[in-house]
MISE-379313 format. One record per residue (C-alpha): residue number from 1; x, y, z. Coordinates in nm, 2 decimals. Each point is the difference from the previous one (the first is absolute). Example, Ala and Ser with C-alpha at 12.3 -4.5 7.8 and 13.67 -1.06 7.14 Angstrom:
REM residues 2
<pagu><pos>1</pos><xx>1.23</xx><yy>-0.45</yy><zz>0.78</zz></pagu>
<pagu><pos>2</pos><xx>0.14</xx><yy>0.34</yy><zz>-0.07</zz></pagu>
END
This chain:
REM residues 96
<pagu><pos>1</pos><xx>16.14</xx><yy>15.92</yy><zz>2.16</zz></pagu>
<pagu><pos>2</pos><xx>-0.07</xx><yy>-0.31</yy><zz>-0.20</zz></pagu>
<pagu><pos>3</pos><xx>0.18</xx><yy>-0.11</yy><zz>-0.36</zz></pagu>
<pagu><pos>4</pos><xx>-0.14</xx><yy>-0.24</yy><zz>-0.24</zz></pagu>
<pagu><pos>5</pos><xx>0.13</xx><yy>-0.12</yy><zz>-0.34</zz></pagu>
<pagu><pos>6</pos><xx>-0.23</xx><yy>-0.10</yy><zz>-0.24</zz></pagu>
<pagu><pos>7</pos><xx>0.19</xx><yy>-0.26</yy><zz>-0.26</zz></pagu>
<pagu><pos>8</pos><xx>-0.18</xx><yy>0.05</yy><zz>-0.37</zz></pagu>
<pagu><pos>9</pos><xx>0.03</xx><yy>-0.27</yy><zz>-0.23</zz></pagu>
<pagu><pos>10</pos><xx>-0.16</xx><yy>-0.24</yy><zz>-0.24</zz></pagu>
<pagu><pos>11</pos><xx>0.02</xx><yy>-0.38</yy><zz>-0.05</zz></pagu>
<pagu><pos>12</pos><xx>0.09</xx><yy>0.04</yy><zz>-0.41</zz></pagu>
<pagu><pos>13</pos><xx>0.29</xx><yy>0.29</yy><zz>0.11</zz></pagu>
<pagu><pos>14</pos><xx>0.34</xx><yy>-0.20</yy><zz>-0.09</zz></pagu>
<pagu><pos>15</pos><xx>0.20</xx><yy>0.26</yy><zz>0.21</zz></pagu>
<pagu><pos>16</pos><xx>-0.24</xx><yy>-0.01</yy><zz>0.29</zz></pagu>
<pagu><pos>17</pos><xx>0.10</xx><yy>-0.40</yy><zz>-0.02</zz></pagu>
<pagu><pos>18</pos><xx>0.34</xx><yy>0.10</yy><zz>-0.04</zz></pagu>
<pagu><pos>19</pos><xx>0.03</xx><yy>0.20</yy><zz>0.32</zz></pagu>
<pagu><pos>20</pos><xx>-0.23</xx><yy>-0.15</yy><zz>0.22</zz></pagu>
<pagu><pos>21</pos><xx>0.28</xx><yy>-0.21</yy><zz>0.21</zz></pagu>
<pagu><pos>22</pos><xx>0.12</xx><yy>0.35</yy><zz>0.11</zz></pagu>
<pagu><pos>23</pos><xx>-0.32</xx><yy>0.15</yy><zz>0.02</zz></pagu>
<pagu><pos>24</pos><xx>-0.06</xx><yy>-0.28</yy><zz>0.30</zz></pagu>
<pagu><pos>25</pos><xx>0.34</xx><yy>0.09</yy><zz>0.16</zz></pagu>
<pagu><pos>26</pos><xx>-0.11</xx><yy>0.31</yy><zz>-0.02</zz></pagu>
<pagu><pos>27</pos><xx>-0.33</xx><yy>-0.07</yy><zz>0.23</zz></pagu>
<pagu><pos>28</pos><xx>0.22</xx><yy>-0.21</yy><zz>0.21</zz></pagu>
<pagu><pos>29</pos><xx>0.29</xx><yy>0.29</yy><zz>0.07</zz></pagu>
<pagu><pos>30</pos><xx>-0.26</xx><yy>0.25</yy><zz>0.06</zz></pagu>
<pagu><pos>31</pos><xx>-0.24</xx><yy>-0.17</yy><zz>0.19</zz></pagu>
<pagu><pos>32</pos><xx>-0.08</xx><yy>0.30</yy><zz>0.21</zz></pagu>
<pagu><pos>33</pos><xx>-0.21</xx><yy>0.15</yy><zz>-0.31</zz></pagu>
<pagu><pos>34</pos><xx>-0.32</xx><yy>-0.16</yy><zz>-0.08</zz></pagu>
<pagu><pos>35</pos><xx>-0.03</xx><yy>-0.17</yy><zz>-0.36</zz></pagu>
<pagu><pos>36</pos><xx>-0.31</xx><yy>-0.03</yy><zz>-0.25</zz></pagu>
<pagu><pos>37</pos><xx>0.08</xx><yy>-0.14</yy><zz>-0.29</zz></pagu>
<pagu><pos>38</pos><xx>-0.19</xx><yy>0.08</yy><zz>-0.28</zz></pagu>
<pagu><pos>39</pos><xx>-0.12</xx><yy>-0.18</yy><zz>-0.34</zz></pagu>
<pagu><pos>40</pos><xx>-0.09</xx><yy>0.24</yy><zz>-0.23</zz></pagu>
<pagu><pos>41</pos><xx>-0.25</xx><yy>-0.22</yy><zz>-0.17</zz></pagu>
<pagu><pos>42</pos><xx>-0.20</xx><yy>-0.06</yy><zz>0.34</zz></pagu>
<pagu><pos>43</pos><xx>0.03</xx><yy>0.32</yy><zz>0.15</zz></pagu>
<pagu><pos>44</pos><xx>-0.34</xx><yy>0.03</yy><zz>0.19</zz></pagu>
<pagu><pos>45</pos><xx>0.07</xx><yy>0.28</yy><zz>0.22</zz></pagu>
<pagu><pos>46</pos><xx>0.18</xx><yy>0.21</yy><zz>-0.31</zz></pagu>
<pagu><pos>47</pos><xx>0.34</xx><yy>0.08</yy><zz>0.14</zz></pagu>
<pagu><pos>48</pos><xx>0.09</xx><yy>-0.01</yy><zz>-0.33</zz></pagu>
<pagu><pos>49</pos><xx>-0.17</xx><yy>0.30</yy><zz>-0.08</zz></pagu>
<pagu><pos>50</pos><xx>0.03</xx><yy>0.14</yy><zz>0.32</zz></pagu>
<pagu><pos>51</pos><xx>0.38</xx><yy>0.03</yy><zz>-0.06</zz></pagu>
<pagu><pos>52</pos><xx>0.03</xx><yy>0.05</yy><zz>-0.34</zz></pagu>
<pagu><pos>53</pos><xx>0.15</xx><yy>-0.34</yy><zz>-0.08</zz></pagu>
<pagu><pos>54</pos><xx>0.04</xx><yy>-0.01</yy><zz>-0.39</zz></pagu>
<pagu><pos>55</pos><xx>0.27</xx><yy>-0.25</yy><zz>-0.04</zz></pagu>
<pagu><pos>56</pos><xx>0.13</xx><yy>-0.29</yy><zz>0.24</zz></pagu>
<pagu><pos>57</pos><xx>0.20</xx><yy>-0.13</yy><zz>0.19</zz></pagu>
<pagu><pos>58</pos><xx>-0.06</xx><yy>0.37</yy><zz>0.22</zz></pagu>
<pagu><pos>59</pos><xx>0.05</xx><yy>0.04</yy><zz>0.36</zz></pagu>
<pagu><pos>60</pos><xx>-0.23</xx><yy>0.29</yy><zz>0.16</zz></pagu>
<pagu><pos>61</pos><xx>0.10</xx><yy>0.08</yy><zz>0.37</zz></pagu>
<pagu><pos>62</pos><xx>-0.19</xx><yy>0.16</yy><zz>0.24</zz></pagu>
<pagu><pos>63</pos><xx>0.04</xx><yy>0.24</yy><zz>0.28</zz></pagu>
<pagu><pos>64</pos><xx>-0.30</xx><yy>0.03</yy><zz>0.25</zz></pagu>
<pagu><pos>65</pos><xx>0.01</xx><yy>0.20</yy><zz>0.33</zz></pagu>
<pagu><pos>66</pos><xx>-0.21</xx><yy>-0.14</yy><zz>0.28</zz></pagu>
<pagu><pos>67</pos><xx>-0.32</xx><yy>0.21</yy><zz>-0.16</zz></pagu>
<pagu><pos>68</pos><xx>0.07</xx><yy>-0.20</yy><zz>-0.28</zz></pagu>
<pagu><pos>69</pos><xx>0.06</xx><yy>0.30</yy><zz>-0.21</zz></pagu>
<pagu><pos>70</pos><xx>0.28</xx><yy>-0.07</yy><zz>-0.29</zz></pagu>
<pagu><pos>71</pos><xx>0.31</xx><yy>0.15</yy><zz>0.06</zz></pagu>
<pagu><pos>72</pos><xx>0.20</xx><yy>-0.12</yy><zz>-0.29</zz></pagu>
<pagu><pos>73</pos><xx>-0.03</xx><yy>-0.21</yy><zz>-0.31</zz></pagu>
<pagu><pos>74</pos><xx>0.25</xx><yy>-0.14</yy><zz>-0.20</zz></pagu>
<pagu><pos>75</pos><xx>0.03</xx><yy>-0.26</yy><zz>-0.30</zz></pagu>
<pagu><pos>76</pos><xx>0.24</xx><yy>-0.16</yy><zz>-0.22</zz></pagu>
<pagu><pos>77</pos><xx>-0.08</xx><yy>-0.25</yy><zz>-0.28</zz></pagu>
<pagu><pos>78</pos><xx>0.25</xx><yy>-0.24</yy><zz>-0.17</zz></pagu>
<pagu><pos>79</pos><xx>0.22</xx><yy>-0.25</yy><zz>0.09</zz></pagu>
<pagu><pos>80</pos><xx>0.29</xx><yy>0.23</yy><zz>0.12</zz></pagu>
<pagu><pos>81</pos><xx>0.00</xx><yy>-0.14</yy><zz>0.37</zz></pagu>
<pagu><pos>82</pos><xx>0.21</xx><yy>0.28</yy><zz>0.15</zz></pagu>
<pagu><pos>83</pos><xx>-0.26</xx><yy>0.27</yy><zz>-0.10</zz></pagu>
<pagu><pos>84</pos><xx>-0.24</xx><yy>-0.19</yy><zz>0.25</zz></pagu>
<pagu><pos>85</pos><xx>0.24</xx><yy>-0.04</yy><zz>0.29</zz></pagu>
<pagu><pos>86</pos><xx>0.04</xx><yy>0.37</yy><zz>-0.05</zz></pagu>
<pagu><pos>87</pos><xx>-0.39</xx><yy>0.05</yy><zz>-0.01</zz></pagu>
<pagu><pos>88</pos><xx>-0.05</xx><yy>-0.17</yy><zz>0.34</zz></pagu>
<pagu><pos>89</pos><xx>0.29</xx><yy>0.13</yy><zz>0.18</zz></pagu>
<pagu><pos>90</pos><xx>-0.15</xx><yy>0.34</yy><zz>-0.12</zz></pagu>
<pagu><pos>91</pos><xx>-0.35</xx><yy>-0.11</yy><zz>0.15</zz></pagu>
<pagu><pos>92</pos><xx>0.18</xx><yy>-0.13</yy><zz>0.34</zz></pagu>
<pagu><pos>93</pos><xx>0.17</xx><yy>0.34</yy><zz>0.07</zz></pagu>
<pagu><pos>94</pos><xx>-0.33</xx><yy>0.17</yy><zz>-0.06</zz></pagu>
<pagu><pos>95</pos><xx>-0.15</xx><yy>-0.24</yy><zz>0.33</zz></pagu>
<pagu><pos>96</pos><xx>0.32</xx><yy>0.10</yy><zz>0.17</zz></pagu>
END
């Protein structure tokens, strides 16, 4: 099974600016998960409305099993830090 987080954002968000230092510690601690981080404005491949992203900063996380069919999907929004932790140690007990 694979996981992948896709980071939603915007360059005019303030609170995306805000949490963006632990966002990166984020990729850094968790480096087993594969990142895409995504600008809402320049979104060519439409996660954003793939996921349902209406507000940002979101984190969507994946669950794929080797089929690549999804297994879970979960997503938080704000700048509440702890509600992602929990959202990818959620995803990483799914791969385990």
């Amino acid at each position: 099974m694979s996981i992948t987080a896709y980071h939603f954002w915007s360059p005019t968000c303030a609170p995306c600016k805000v949490i963006k230092p632990a966002v990166e510690d984020l990729k850094e601690e968790f480096s087993q998960i594969q990142w895409i981080s995504v600008n809402i404005q320049d979104d060519p491949r439409n996660y954003t409305g793939e996921f349902g992203v209406k507000v940002v900063p979101t984190i969507v996380v994946v669950v794929r099993d080797e089929a690549g069919t999804i297994k879970y999907v979960g997503k938080e929004s704000g700048t509440a830090m702890a509600n992602y932790y929990r959202l990818i140690r959620t995803g990483l007990r799914v791969i385990s």
